[in-house]
C-alpha positions as CSV (number, residue, x, y, z in Angstrom):
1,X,-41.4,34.2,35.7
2,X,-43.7,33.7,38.6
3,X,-45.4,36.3,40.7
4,X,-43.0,35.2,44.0
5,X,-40.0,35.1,42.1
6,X,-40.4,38.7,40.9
7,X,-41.2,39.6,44.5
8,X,-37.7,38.1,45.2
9,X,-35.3,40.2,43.5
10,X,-36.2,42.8,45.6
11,X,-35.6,44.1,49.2
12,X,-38.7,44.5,51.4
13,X,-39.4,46.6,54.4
14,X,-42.4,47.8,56.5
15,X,-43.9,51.1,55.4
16,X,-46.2,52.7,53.4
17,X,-47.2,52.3,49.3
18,X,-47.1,55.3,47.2
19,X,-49.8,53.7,45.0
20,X,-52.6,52.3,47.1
21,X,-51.9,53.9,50.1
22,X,-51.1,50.5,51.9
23,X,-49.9,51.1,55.3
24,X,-47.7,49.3,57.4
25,X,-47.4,46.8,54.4
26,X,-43.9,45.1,53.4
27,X,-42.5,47.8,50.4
28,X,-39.9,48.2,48.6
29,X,-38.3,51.7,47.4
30,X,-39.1,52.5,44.1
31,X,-37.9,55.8,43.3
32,X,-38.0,59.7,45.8
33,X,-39.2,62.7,45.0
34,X,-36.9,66.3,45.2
35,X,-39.0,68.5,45.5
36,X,-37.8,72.5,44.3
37,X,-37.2,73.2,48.2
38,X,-34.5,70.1,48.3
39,X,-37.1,67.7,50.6
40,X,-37.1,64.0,49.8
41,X,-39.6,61.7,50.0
42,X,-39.2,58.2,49.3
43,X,-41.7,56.5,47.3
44,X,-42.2,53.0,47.9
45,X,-44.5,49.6,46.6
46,X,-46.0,47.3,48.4
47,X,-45.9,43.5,46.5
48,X,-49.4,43.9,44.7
49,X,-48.2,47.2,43.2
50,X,-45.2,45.7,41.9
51,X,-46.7,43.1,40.4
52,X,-48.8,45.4,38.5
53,X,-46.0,47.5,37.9
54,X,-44.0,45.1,36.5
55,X,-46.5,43.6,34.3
56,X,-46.6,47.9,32.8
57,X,-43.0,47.3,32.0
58,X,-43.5,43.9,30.6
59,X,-46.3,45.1,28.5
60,X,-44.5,48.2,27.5
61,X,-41.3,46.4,26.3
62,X,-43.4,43.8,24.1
63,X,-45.4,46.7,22.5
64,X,-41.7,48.6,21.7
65,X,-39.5,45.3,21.1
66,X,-37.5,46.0,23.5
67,X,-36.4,43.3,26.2
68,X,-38.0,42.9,29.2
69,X,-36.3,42.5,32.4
70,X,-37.7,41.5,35.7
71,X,-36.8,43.4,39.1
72,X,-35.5,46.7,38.0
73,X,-38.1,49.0,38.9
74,X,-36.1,52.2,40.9
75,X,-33.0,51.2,39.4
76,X,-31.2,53.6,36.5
C-alpha cells in the first residue's frame, strides 16, 4: 500500500502532533489522554508520524503473524 493511500483512510485537520511537536500541521486524532483529575487531551499525528506509525504496526504484526491492517491507528 502506498504512503498516500495510507494517509487516505484517515481524517485530517489542522493542529498540533503529539509526536514531533509539529504545529499547525494537518493531524489526525490518534488516541486522548484521561488524566486521574477527568481532563482530556487529545493526542493527535501529523502524516509523517503516521507513516512511521503505521510501518510500527506493520512491523509488529509480521514479527507476531498476525495480519496487518492499514488505517486503524486510534481505533478499538
Amino acid at each position: 500500500m502506498t504512503p498516500d493511500a495510507i494517509l487516505a483512510l484517515y481524517d485530517w485537520e489542522i493542529g498540533a502532533c503529539f509526536r514531533c511537536s509539529a504545529a499547525d500541521a494537518f493531524v489526525t486524532r490518534i488516541d486522548e489522554i484521561v488524566t486521574p483529575r477527568g481532563e482530556r487531551y487529545e493526542l493527535s499525528a501529523c502524516g509523517i508520524c503516521v507513516l512511521g506509525m503505521e510501518e510500527e504496526r506493520r512491523h509488529h504484526a509480521e514479527r507476531k503473524g498476525f495480519p496487518y491492517v492499514a488505517g486503524e491507528l486510534g481505533r478499538r
